[in-house]
C-alpha positions in Angstrom: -14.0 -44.7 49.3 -12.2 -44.8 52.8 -12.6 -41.9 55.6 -9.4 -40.6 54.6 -10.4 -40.1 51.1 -13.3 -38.3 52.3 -11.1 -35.8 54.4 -8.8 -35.0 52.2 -11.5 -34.3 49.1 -13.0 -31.8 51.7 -9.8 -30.3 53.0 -8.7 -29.2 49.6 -11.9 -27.7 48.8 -12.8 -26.7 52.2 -12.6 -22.7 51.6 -14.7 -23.0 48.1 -17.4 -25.3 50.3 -17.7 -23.0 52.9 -18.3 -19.4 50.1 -20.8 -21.6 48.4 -22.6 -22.9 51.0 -22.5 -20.8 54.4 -25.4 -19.1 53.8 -27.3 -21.7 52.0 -30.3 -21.8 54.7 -31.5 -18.5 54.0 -32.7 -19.8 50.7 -33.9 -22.9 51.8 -37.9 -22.8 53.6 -38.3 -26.2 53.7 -35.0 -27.0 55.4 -35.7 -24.4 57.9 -38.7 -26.4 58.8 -37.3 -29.3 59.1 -34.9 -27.6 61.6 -37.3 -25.7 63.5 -39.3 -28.9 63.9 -36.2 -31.0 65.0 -35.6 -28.6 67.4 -38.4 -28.2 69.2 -38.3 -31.8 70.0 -34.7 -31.7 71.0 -34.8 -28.5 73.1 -35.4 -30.4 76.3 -33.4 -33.6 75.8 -29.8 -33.0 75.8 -27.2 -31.3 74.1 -27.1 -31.7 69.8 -24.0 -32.7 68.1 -24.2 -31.4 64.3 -22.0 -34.2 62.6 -20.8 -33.6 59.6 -21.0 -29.4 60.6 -18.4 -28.5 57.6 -17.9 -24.5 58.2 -20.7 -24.3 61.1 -23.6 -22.7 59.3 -26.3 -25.6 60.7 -24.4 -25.4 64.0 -24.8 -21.9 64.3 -28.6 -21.9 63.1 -29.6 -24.7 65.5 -27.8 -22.5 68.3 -29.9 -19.5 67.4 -33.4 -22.2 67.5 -32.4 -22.5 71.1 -29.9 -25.6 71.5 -26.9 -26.4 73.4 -25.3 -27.5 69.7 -21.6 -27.9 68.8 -20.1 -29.2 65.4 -18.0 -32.4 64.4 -16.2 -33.0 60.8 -14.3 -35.5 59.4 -12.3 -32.9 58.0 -9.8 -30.4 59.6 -9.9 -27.6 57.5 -13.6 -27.4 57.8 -13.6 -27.6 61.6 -10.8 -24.3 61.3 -13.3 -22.6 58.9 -16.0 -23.2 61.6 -13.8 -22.2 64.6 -13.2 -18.8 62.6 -16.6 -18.1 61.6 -18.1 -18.9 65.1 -15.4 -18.5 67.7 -17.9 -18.9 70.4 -19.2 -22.2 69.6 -17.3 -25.9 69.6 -16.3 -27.7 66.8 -14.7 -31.2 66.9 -12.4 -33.3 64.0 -14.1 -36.9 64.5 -15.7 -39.5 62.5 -18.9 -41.0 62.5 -18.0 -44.4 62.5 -16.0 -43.8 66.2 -17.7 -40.8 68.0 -15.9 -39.4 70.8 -18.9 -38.9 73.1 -20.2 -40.9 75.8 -23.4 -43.6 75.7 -26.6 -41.7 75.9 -24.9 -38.1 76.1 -27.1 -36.6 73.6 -30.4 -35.1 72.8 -30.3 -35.0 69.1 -28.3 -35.8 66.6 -28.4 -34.2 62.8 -26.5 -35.6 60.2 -27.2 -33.1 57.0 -25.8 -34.8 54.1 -23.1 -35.8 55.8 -23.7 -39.7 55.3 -24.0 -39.6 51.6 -20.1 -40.4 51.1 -20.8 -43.7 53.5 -19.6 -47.0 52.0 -23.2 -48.9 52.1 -21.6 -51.5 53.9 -20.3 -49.5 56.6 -24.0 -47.5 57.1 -25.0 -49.6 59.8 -21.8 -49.1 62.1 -23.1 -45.2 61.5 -26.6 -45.9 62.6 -25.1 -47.9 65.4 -22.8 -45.2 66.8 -25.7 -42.7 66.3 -27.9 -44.9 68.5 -25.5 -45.3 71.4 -24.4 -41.6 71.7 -28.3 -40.9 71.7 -30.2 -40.8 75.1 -33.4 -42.7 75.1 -36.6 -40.6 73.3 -33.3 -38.5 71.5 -33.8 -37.9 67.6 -31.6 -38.3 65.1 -32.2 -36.1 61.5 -31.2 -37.3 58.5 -30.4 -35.7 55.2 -29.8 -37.2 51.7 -29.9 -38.2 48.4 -32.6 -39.8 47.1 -32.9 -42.8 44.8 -35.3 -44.7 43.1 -33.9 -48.5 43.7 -34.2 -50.5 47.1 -30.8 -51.2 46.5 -28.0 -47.9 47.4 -26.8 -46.3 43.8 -23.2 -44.4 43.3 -23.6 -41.1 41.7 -20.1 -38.3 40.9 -20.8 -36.3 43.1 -18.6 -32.6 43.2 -16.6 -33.3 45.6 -16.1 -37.1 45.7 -18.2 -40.4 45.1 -21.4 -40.3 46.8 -24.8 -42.7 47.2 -28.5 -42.3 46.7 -30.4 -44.1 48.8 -34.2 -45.0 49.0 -36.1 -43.5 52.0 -37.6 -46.6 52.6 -34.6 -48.4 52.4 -32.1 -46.3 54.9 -35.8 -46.4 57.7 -35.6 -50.8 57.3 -31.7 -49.9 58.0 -32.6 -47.2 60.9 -35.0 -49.8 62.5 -32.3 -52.7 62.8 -30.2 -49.8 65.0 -33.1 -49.2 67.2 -34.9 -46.0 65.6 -38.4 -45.7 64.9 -39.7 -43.2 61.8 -41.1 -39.9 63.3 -41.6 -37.9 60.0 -39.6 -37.1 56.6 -40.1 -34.1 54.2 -38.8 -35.0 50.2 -38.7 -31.8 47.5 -37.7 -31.3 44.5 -34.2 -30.1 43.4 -33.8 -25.9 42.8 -32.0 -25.1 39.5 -28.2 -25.2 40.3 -28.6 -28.3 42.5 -28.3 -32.4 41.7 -31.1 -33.8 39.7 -32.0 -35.9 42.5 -34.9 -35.4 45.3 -33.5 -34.3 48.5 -34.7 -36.2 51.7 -34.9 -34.8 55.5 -35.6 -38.0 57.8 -36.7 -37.7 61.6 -36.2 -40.5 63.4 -36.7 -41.6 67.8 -34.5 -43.8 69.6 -37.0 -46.5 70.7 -40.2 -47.7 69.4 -43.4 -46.0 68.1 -45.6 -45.4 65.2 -44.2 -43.8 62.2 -45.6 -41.1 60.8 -45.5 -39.8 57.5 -44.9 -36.4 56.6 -44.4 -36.7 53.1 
């Protein structure tokens, strides 16, 4: 599964993504938290760059928590749906393997879900270029997929193919980039979703003592 497969499985269903899932937050507590936390660590440290944005919905909440955040998608259509749902705020076409930012530029990084499509192999290029655009102390959030095995594991997802990954497994990965665990949050699936557990992961640039929120 190459980048350009990625885009163009989300261009063609970009409209149906965005009527599913725009206002998926409101019934979503947990994820709110998660948010709400993130942000208050972020507030202070920079500018957030919401990659993997799709139509803007995260972008837009973590504006309304306070923060300087714009959007970035693989995927053109998404970034038009974005631009026409919230004019006021900035949305980018990029990848996540080749970020157009500069070293250290950013407070915060959130990546919700947006990794899951990620060849295993190429993970650690991602980790790497979250790590550089990230200013020292800034946090990166993670969410996913979880799986059972050490090792990643390939599911169908709806749109295209997608990976599962143990928590444990993609922290070991985050620690080679330079990240150190903060806190994660793991819930079980609502009816109408995967039968998989869904995991939010809060990492720091740097070192320091993980700890779990689990």
């Amino acid at each position: 599964m190459t980048e350009l497969d990625t885009r163009a499985a989300y261009d063609a269903v970009a409209p149906l993504y965005a009527e599913l899932f725009s206002d998926v937050l409101r019934t979503l507590p947990l994820e709110r938290a998660m948010l709400a936390a993130f942000a208050e660590l972020v507030r202070d440290q920079g500018p957030v760059a919401d990659i993997g944005c799709g139509p803007g919905h995260v972008t837009a909440h973590l504006t309304g928590l306070g923060l300087s955040a714009f959007g970035i998608d693989l995927s053109p259509e998404m970034i038009a749906i974005a631009r026409r749902a919230h004019p006021d705020l900035r949305f980018e076409v990029g990848a996540m393997t080749a970020l157009d930012l500069a070293d250290g530029a950013l407070g915060g990084v959130l990546s919700s879900f947006s990794i899951i499509h990620t060849p295993p192999d190429e993970l650690p290029i991602v980790f790497a270029e979250f790590e550089r655009v990230l200013a020292p102390g800034g946090h990166l959030m993670l969410g996913f997929f979880a799986g059972d095995d050490p090792r990643p594991e390939a599911f169908d997802h709806k749109v295209t193919l997608a990976y599962r990954w143990s928590p444990d497994s993609l922290v070991n990965l985050l620690r080679q980039a330079g990240f150190s665990e903060v806190g994660r949050m793991r819930r079980e699936p609502h009816e109408g979703e995967r039968p998989f557990h869904q995991v939010h992961l809060l990492v720091r640039k740097g070192c320091g003592d993980a700890v779990q929120i689990s």
